[in-house]
Each structure stands twice: as C-alpha cells, then as structure tokens.
C-alpha positions in Angstrom: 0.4 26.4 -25.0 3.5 24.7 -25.5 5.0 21.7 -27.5 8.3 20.6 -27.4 9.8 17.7 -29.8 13.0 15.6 -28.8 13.7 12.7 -31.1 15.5 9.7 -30.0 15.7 6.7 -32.2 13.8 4.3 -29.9 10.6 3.5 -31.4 8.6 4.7 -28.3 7.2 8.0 -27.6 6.0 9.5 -24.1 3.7 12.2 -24.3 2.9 14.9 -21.2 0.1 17.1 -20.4 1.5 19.4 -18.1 -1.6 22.0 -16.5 0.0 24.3 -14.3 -2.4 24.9 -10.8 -2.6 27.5 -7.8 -5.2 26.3 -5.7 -5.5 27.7 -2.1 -5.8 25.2 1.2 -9.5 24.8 1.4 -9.2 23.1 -2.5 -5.9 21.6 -1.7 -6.7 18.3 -2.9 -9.2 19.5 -5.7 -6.6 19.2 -8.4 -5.7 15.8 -7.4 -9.0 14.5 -6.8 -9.4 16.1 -10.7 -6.8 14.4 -12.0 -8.3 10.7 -11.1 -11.7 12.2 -12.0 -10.8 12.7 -15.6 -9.5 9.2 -16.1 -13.5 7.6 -14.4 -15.1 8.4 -18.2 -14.6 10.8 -21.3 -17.3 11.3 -23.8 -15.5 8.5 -26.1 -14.7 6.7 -23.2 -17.8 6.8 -20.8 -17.0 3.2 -19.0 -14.8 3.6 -16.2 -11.4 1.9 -17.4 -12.2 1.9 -20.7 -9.7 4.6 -21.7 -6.7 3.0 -20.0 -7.6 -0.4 -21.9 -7.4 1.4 -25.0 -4.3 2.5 -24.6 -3.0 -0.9 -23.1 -4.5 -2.2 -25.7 -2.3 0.1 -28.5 1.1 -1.2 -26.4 1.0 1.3 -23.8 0.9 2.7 -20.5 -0.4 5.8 -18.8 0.0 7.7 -16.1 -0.7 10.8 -14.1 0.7 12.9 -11.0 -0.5 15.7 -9.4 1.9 18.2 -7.0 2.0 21.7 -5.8 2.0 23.3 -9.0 1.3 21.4 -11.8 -1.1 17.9 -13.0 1.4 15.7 -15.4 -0.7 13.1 -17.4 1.7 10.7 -19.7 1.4 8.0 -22.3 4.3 5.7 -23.0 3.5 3.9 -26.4 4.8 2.4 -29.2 6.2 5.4 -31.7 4.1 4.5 -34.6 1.1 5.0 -32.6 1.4 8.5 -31.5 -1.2 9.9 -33.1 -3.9 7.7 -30.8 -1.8 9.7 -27.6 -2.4 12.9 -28.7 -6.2 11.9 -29.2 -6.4 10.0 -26.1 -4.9 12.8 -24.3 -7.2 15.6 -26.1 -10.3 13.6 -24.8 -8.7 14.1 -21.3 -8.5 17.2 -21.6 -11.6 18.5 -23.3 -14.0 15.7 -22.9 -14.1 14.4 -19.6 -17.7 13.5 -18.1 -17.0 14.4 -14.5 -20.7 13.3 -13.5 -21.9 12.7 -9.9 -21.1 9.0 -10.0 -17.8 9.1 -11.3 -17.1 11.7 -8.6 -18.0 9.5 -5.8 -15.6 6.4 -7.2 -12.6 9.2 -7.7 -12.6 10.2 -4.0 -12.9 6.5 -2.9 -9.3 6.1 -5.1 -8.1 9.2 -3.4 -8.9 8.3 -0.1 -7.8 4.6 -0.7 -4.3 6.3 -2.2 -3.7 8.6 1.0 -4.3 5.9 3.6 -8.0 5.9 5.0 -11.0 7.9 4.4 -10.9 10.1 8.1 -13.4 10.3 10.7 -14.4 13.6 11.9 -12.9 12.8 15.4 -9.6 11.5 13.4 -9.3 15.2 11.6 -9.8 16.8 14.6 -7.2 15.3 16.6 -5.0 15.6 13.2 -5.4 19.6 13.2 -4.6 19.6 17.4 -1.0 17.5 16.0 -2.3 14.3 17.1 -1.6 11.5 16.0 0.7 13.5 13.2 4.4 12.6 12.7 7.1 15.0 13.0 7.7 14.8 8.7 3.9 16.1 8.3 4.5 18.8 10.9 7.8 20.2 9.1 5.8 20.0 5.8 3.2 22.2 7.1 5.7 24.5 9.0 7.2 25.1 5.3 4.1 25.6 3.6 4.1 23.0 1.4 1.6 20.6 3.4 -1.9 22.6 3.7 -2.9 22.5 7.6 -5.0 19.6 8.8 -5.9 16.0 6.4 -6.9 15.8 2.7 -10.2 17.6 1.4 -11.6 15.8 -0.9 -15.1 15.6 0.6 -15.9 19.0 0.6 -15.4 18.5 -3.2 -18.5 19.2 -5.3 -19.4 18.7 -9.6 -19.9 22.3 -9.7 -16.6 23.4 -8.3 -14.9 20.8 -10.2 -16.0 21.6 -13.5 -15.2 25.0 -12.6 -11.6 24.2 -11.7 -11.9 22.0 -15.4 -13.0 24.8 -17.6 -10.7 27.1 -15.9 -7.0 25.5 -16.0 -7.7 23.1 -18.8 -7.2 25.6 -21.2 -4.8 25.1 -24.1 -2.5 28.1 -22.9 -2.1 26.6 -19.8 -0.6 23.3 -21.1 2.3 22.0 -22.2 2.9 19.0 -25.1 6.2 17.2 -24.0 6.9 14.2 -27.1 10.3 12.4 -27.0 10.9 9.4 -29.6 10.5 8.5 -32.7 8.0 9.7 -34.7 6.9 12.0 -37.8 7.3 15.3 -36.6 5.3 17.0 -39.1 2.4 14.8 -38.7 2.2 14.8 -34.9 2.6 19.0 -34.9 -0.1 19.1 -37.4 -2.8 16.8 -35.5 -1.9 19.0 -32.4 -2.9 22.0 -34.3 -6.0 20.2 -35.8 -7.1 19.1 -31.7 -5.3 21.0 -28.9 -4.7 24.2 -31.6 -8.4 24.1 -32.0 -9.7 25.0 -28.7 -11.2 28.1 -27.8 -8.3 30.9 -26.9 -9.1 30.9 -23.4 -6.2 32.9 -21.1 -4.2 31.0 -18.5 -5.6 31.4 -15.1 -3.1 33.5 -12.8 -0.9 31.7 -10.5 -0.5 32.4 -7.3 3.7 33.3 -6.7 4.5 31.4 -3.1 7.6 30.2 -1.0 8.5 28.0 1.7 7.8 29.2 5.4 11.2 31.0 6.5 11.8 30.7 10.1 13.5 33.1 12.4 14.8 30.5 15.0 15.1 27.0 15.3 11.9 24.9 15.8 11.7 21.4 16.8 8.6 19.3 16.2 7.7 15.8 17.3 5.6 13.5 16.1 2.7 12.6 18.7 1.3 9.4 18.4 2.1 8.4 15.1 3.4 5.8 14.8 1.8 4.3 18.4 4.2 1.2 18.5 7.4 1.1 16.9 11.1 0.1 17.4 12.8 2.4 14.9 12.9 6.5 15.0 14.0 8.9 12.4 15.9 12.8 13.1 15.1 15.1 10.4 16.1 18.3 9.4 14.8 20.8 6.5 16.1 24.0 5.4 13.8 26.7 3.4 16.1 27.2 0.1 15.8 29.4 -3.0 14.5 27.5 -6.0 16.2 25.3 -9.0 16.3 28.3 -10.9 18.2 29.8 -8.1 22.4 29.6 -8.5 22.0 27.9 -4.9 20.8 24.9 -6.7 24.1 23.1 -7.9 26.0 24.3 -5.3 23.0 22.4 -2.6 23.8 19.1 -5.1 27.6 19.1 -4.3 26.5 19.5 -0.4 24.1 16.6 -0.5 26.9 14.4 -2.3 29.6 15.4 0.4 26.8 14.9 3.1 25.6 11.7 1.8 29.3 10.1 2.0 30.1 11.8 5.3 27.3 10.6 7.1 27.3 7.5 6.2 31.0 6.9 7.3 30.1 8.9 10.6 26.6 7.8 11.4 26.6 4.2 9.8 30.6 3.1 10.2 31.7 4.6 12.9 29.2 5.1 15.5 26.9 2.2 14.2 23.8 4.5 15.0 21.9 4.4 11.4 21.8 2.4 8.7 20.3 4.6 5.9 21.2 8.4 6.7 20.6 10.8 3.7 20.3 14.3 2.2 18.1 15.6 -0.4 16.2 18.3 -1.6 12.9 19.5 -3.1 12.9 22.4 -5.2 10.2 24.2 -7.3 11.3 27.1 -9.7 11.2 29.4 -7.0 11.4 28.1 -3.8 12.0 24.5 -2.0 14.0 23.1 1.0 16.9 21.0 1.9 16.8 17.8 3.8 18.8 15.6 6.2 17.3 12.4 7.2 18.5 9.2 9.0 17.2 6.6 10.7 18.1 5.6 14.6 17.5 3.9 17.6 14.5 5.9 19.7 17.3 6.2 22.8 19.7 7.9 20.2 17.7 10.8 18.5 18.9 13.4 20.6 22.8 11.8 20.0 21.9 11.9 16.4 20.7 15.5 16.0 23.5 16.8 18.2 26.0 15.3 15.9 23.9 16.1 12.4 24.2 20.1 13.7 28.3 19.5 14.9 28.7 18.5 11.3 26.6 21.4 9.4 28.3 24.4 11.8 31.6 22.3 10.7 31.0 22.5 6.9 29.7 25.9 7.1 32.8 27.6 9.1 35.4 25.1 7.4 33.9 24.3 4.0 36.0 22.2 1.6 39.1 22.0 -0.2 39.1 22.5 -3.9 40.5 19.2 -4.4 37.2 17.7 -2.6 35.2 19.5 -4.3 35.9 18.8 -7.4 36.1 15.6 -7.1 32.4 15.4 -5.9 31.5 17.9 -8.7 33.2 15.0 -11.1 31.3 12.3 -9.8 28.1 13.8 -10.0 28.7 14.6 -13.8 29.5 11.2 -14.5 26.0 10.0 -12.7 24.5 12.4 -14.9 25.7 11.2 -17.6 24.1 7.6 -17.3 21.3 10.0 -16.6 18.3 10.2 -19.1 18.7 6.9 -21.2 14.8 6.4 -22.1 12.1 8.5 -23.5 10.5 8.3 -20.3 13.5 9.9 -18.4 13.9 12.7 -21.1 10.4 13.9 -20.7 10.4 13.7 -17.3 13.8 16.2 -17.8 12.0 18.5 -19.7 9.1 18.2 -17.7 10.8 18.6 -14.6 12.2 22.2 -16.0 9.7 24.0 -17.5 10.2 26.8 -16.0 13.7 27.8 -17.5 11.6 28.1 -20.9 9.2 31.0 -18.8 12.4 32.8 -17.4 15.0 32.1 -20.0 13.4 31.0 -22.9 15.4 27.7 -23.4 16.4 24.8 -21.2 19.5 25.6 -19.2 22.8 23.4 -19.6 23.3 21.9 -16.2 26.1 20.6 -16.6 27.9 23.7 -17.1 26.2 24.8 -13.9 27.3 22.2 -12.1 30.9 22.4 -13.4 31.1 26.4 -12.6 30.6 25.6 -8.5 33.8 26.4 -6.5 34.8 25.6 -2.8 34.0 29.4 -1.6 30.6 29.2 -3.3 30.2 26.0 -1.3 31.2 27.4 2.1 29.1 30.7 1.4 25.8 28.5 0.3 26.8 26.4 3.4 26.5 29.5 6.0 23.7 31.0 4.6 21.4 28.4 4.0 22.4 25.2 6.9 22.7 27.7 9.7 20.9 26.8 12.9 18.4 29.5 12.9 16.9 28.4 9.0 16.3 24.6 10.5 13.2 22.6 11.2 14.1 19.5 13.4 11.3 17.0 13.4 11.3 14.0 15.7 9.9 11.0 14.1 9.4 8.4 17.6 7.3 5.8 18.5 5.0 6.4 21.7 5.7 2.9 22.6 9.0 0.9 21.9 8.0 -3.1 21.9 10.6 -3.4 24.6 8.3 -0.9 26.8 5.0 -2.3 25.8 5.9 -5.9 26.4 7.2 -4.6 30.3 4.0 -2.5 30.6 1.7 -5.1 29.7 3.7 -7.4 31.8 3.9 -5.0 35.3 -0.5 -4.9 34.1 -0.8 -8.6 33.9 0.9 -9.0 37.3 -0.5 -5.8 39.2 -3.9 -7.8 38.1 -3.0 -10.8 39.1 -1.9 -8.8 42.7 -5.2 -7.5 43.1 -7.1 -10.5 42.2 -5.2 -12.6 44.5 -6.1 -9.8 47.4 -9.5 -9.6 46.6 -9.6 -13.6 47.2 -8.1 -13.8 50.1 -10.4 -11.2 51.3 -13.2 -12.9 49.9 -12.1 -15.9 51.9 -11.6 -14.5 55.1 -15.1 -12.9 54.5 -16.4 -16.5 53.7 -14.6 -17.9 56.5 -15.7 -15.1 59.2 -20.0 -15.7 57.5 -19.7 -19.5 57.9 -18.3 -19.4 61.3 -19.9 -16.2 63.0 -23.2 -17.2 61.1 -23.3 -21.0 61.4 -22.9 -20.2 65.7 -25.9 -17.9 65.3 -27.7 -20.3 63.2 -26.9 -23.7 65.2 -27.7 -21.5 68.3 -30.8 -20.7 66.9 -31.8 -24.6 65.9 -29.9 -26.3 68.9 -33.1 -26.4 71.2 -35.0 -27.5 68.4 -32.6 -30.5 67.7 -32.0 -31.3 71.3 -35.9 -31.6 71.8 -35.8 -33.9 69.1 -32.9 -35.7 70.4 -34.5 -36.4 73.7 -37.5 -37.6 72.2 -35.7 -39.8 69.3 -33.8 -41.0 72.3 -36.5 -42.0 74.2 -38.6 -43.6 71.4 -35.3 -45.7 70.9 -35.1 -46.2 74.7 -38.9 -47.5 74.7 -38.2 -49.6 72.0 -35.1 -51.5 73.1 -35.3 -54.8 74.6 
C-alpha cells in the first residue's frame, strides 16, 4: 500500500481509501453495491448508520464513490481528530459485517441511487435500445457503460465477500491525508492498523481502453425521454489517457471550444443555451466530448455545424497568439485551483497513477505551459476527425406541441365517430319505431276497431 502526507495549515484533514477494481460486465455493479455494503454495519459498528454518526458526531463527514477503476471512501474531520479516521476507516476495511440483511437494504440504496429497481420486461427492452438515450448508447459503444441495466440482483454474500477478501487488501490501497496533523503519530497508527494486515498481493487488473471506431456511428435515443421539449447533439471521441501527452493539449481544445461555441451556437445563431466540451480520462484511455443543448427541429443543424467547426480547427488550427492566451487563462484557473484539503486529496487522488509510471506526481503546469499551436492542430486531426466520432441523438419521442395536436385530432376523430354512430343509431331508432309500430298497429287495429264498435254502441245504447 501506499500513504501519502500533504500538510496544509488548516486544522482539517481528509483522509482516502483508494481500492483499485477490475471487475468484468456480469459484476459490473458489484463493486458499487460493495461500497454501500460496507457502510450498512462493521463489527464496532453493527447498527446501520451508526458509523456515519460517529463520525458526524467527531465534526465530520464521510463519503464514498465508486467508478471504473477504483472505490474512494473519505473522511473530512477536524485535524486533531485524525486518529479516529484512520480507525474508522480500518473498520471499513477489515471489519465489515456484509450479512444477508445488510445486503438486501444496500441494493435497495443502489437501486434507489440509479433510478428504479427494473422489471424484467424493462431490462429487456433496455438491452433491445429501448427506452435508452443516445448518451447511454455512446457509453456503451466506448466501453465504459457495461451492455444492458445495473446488476445488482444477481449479487450474492458469497461473491461479495469474495470480492471483499480479495481487493481489500492493504497492497491494493492507498492512504491520501492532507491537513494539519502529527505526522509521526498518524504514520505510526497506520503501521499499528493498516501495516498490520496479512501481506496479501494485489489482485491483477485487467489493462482496457475505450471502443475505437472505424467510421462514424450515430445513435439515437429511442424512447427516452417519451415527452419532452428540449434535445441535446453529442459527440465523443476515443482518446489516449491523462498520462498520455494528448492530455494538455485536449484542455487547450476544450477552452477554445467552449468560447467558440458559445459565441457560434448561443450568440449568433441563438440555437443553444449551454453548449460544452469536456473530457473523461483514466490513466490510459478516456474520450473527448461535445455537448449542447437545442431545439428537437434543430439537431441535425446543430451537428452539421459542431463537425464544420472540428474539420475547421483541425485543417486550420490556431495562431500562437491564441493559443497562448488560452494556455494563460487556464493556468490562472488553476491556480485558484485546490484551495481546501478536500480539493488536494481529490488532486492526488485523481492522479495516482503518475506515482505507478513515474514514481512522483507530474507538474501540470509545466505540461500545460509546454503545448504549442502545431501540437494543437496535430492532436486536433488525429483525434476530432470524423471517422473517431460517436454522434448520439438525445430527442424526445413526443414534443408537447405534437402531443397536445395528437391528443387533439383523437379527441375530435372520437367525437366524429361518436356523432356517426348516433345518427346512425337514430335513423335505426327512427326506421324500428316507424316500420315496427305499422306492423304492430296493423297487427292490433282489428282488435281496437272491434272494440271501438262495441264501446260505440254501448255509448249509443246508453244515450238519451
């Protein structure tokens, strides 16, 4: 395992467990159903909650996170008390009840946290892209969305604890404190707790990266949402990792990207309101990301324009002028960067990897600085082309404009019908009473003229 010390004088300390995972698609959500299993009831702990009021009850918070590669538990707590955070998170760690009952409440919270808890009709239409929006569709044409909704169910205690007592080991974690605390004190109770677990090796990891196409591919959401008035054009681009000398060169892009399509897009043609750029990276892979907002009528004006601007950039690129003035503004955003504990962790955190390949932490801003207009334009051809995108179309099935003139034309091609079948009905009525009221007066009408003559003659008889 790992620790690494930073001390700020702020009397607050964060603390991370970082325990690195490769799980395959049929356990996708294993290590995040784990991760809110763990926090149900620890041997010290067994109440559900208990732990976390504890802690909140020392002056601090906790939280955890689970992603592609890694589980991140943290404590934020007052520096003094940093001792009870490494405890608190041994006890996570090595202590952890992960019974039956716990398991059950643990993938309620999970299926509470991703949206609903599926039927089996709702997966099935899900793995025919049904009901699926066009983001979830690019996620899983990159790889980094398993096929299909979150598993969870198929989770059981036995292959839990497995996946527990396999990647809970103390080589395969990593102590992040930042603030301000005794140093000698804190290394020596992590020797005394984490130092003092068996010497159990890390499990492998599995090496992966982001599905590379060979042409363009567009996909649509279907379904999802049903009713809406607002559509989104997206675009991703498979990419080389942050460890990758793509990465600061991709940053200057996004901020030239963000400020030119929000003059085009926003100012000028008035079809967005929110267009950005982005990117998510893992050590060794990730992709690059364009997103806006528009009108449903506008998408395919939108996405037209989006790949005008990309071929532009790639076969013009930028002045040196430009872009060092982006490169300037981004170092000065950085440096308002990182003012807590919190956001220092989280930094370290974020890059543990450049300890594995180059056994320190890298100084960005020297990477940054170092990028030059014909990086730009190369980085630009090589990774934005039209060949390495996946265009997703984020549309509702129904705008309220159309639904409001369906249900409308149904309302009055009902009220058509209905107004046929009763003047059918009528003439119906009206062709009974008269056809049948003949027969039936024909029928009676020697009946009542016997007894008219006879009525008549009684009254005759009777008369004076």
């Amino acid at each position: 395992g790992r620790i690494i010390i930073s001390h700020i004088d702020i009397r607050e300390i964060i603390i991370v467990n970082t325990f690195l995972t490769a799980i395959w698609y049929d356990q996708s959500e294993w290590p995040h159903l784990l991760e809110h299993l763990v926090f149900e009831g620890t041997a010290a702990y067994p109440e559900p909650g208990t732990w976390e009021r504890q802690i909140r009850h020392w002056g601090g918070s906790s939280n955890a996170e689970t992603d592609l590669h890694q589980t991140v538990y943290q404590i934020n707590i007052y520096g003094p008390h940093a001792p009870h955070a490494v405890a608190a998170l041994h006890e996570l760690a090595q202590d952890a009840l992960l019974d039956d009952v716990s398991l059950a409440r643990a993938q309620r919270t999970v299926h509470r946290e991703l949206g609903s808890d599926a039927s089996a009709l709702q997966r099935g239409l899900y793995a025919h892209g049904i009901s699926q929006s066009g983001t979830d569709k690019i996620r899983e044409a990159l790889g980094v969305e398993c096929p299909g909704m979150e598993r969870v169910d198929s989770a059981d205690r036995a292959g839990l604890l497995e996946l527990y007592r396999r990647y809970y080991v103390a080589g395969n974690m990593t102590l992040v404190a930042v603030g301000r605390f005794d140093a000698a004190e804190l290394l020596a109770q992590v020797e005394a707790t984490f130092g003092a677990l068996p010497d159990a090796p890390p499990p492998q990891r599995r090496s992966w990266t982001v599905g590379l196409p060979t042409a363009p591919i567009t996909v649509q959401s279907t379904l999802a949402p049903m009713l809406g008035s607002e559509a989104t054009v997206q675009m991703a681009f498979p990419a080389a990792g942050y460890l990758s000398a793509d990465f600061p060169v991709l940053m200057v892009i996004s901020e030239y990207l963000n400020r030119f399509l929000y003059d085009r897009l926003r100012r000028q043609a008035g079809w967005s309101y929110t267009p950005s750029t982005g990117w998510t990276t893992y050590p060794q892979t990730g992709y690059f990301y364009l997103s806006t907002d528009v009108a449903p009528a506008n998408t395919e004006a939108v996405a037209a324009a989006l790949r005008e601007d990309l071929t532009e950039l790639a076969h013009e690129g930028l002045s040196p002028e430009t872009v060092e003035e982006l490169k300037r503004g981004l170092l000065l955003g950085y440096a308002q960067g990182n003012e807590t504990n919190g956001d220092m962790a989280d930094y370290f955190v974020s890059l543990l990897a450049e300890l594995d390949v180059y056994g320190r932490f890298l100084n960005f801003e020297d990477r940054l600085e170092a990028v030059t207009a014909s990086q730009l334009q190369e980085v630009a051809a090589r990774i934005l082309r039209p060949d390495n995108a996946i265009t997703a179309f984020n549309a509702p099935t129904l705008t309220y404009g159309a639904a409001l003139l369906g249900a409308g034309l149904l309302l009055l091609s009902l009220g058509v019908i209905l107004w046929g079948l009763r003047r059918k009905n009528r003439a119906v009525l009206r062709q009974f009473l008269t056809q049948g009221g003949r027969r039936a007066f024909g029928r009676v009408r020697p009946l009542i003229e016997r007894k008219g003559g006879a009525w008549n003659a009684q009254k005759n008889e009777a008369s004076p």
